[in-house]
Backbone as numpy.savetxt, mean C-alpha at the origin, in Angstrom:
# Nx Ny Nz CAx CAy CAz Cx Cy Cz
-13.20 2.58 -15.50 -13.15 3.98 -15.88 -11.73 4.48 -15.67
-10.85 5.22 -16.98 -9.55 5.43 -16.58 -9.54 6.77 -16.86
-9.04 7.05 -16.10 -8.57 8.63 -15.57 -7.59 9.61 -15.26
-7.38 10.77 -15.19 -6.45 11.32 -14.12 -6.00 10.96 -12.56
-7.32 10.89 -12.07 -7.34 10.10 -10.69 -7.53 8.70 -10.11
-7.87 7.59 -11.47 -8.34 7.06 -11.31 -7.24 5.57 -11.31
-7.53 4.43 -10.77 -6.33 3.36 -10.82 -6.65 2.32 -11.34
-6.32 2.01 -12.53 -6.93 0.94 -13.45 -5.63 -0.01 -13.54
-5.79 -0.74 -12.58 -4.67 -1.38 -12.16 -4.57 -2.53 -13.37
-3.41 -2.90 -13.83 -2.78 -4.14 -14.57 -1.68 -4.33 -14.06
-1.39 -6.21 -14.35 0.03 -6.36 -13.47 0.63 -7.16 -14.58
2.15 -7.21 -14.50 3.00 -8.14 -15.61 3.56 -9.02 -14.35
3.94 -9.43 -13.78 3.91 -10.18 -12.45 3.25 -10.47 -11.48
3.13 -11.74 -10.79 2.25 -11.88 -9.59 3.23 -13.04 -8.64
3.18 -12.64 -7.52 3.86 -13.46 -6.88 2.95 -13.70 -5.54
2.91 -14.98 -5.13 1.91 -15.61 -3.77 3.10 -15.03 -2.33
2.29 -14.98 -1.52 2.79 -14.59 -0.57 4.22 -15.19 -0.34
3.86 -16.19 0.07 4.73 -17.28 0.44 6.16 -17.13 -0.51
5.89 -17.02 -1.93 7.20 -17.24 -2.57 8.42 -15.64 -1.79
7.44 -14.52 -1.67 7.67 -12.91 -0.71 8.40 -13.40 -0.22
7.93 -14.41 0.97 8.75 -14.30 2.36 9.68 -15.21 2.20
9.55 -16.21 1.34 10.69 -17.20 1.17 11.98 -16.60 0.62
11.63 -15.35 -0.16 13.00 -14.83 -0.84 14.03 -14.49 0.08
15.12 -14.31 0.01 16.42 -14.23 0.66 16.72 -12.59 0.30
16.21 -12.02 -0.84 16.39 -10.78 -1.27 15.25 -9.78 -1.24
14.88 -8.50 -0.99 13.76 -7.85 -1.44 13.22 -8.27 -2.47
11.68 -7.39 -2.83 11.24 -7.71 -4.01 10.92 -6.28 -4.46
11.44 -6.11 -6.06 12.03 -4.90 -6.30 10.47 -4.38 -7.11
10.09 -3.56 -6.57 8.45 -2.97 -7.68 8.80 -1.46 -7.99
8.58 -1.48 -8.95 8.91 -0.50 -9.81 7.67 0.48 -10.19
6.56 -0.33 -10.34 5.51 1.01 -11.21 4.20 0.66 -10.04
3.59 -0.29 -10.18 1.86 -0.03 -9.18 2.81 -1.59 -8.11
2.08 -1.12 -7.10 2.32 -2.49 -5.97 0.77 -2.96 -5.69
0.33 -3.85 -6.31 -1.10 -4.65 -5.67 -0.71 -5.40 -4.37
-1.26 -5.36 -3.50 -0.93 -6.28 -2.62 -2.36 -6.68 -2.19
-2.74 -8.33 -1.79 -3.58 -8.51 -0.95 -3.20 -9.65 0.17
-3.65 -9.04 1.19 -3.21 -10.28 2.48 -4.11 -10.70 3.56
-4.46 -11.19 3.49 -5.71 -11.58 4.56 -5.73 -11.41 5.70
-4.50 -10.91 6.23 -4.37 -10.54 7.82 -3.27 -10.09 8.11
-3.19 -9.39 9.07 -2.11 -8.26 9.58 -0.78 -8.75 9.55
-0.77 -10.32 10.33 0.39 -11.06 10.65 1.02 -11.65 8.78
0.11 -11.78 7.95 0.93 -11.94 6.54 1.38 -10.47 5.85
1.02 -9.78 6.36 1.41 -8.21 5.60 2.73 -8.23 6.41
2.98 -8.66 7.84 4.03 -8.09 8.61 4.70 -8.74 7.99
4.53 -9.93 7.45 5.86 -10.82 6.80 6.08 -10.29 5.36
5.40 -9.76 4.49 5.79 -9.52 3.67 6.17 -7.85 3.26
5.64 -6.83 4.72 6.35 -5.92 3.99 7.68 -5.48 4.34
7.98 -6.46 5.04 9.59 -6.14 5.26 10.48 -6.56 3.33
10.25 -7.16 3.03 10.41 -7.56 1.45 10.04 -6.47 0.41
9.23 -5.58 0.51 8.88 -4.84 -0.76 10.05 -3.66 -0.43
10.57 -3.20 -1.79 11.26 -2.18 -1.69 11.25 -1.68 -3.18
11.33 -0.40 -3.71 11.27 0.11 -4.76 10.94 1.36 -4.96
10.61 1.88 -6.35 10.21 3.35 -6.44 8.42 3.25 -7.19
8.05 2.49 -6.78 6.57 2.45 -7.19 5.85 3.60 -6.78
5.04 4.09 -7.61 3.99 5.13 -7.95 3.07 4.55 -7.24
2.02 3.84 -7.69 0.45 3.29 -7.18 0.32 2.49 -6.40
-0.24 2.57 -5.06 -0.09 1.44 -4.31 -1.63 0.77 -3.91
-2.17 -0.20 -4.54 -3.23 -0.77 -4.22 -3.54 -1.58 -2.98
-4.55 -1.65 -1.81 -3.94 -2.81 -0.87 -5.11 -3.14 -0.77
-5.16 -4.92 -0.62 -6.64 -5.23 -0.24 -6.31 -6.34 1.12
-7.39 -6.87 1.80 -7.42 -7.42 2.69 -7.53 -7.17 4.07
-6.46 -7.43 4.82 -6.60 -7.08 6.15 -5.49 -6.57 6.93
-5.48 -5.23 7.55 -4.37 -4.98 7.57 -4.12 -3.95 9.01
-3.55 -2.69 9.41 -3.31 -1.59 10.31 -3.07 -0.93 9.10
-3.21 -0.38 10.06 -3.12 1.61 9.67 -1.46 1.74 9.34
-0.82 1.16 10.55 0.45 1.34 10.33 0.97 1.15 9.15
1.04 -0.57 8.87 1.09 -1.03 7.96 1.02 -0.52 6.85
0.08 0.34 6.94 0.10 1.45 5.35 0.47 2.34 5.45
1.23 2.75 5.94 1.76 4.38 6.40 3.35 3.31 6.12
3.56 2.55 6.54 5.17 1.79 6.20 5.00 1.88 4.69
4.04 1.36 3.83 3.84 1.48 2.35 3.93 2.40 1.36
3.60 4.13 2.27 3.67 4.67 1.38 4.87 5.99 1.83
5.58 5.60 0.44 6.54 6.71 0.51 6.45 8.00 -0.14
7.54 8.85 0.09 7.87 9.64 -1.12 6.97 9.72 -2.76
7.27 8.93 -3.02 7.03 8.70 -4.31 5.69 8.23 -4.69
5.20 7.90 -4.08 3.69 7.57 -4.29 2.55 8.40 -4.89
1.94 8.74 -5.09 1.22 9.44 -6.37 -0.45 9.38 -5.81
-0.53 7.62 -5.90 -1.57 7.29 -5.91 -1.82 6.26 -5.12
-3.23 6.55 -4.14 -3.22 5.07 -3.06 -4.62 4.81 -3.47
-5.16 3.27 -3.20 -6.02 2.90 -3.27 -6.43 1.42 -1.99
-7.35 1.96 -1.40 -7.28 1.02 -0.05 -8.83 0.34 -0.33
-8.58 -0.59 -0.47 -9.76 -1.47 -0.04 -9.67 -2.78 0.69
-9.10 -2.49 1.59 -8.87 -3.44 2.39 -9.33 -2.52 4.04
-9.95 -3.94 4.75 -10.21 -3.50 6.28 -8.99 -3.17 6.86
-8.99 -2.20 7.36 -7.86 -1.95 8.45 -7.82 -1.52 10.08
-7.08 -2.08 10.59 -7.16 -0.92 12.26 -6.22 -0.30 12.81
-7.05 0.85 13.18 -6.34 1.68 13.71 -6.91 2.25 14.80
-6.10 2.56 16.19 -6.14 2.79 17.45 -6.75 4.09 17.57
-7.43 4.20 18.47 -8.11 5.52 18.55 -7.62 6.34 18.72
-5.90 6.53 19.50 -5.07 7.40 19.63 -4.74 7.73 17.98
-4.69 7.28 17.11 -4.43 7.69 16.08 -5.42 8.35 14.58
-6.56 8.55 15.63 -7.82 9.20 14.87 -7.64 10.59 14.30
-6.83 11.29 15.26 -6.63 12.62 14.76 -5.50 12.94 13.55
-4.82 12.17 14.11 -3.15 11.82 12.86 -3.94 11.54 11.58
-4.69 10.15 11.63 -5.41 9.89 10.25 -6.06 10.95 9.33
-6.83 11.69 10.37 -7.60 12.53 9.91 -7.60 13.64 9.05
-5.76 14.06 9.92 -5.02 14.95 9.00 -4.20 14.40 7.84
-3.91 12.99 7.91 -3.16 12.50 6.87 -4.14 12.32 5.20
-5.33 12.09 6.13 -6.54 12.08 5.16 -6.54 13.55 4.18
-6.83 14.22 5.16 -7.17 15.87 4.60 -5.93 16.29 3.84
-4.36 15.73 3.92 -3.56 16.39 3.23 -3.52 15.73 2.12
-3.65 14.53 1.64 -3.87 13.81 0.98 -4.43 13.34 0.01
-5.68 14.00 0.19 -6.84 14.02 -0.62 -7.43 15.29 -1.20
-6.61 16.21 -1.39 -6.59 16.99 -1.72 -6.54 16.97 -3.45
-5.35 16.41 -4.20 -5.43 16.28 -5.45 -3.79 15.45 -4.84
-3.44 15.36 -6.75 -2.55 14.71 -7.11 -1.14 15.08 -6.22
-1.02 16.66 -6.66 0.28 17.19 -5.85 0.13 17.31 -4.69
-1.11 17.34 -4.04 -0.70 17.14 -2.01 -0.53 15.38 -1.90
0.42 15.38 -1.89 1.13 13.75 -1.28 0.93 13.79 -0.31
């Protein structure tokens, strides 16, 4: 179903983890970032590598809270999380509000 709100993700590139962390240079994303990683310790390796002005950020797998709060910048538009994540109970209330500002519509980033 494609939408105003909605993320009907397509990709013209795909790259495996491994080739991420092997690069010597960032990896430059420009329009949606899919990412999936099966665990916290492969996201840490690879999001030191992503850098760009991407709009949509999809994440699946396994991950922190943090971890996605490093992901989304400025520019982001649109998030889509389906991936398990954790986050510390000290940070229940932070979420909560990051949630509520957030989810508001398009223009509350």
């Amino acid at each position: 179903m494609a939408g105003l709100i909605s993320i009907n993700s397509c990709w013209r590139s795909v790259l495996w983890v491994d080739e991420v962390i092997n690069k010597s240079e960032p990896v430059e994303i420009t329009d949606t970032l899919i990412l999936h990683c099966n665990s916290i310790e492969a996201y840490s390796r690879v999001i030191p590598r992503i850098c760009g002005a991407y709009n949509r950020l999809i994440l699946h797998g396994h991950m922190s809270w943090d971890q996605i709060k490093q992901l989304i910048h400025s520019g982001v538009q649109q998030v889509r999380i389906n991936a398990k994540f954790e986050i510390e109970p000290e940070e229940y209330v932070k979420f909560a509000c990051f949630m509520r500002t957030h989810s508001r519509g398009r223009e509350y980033k």
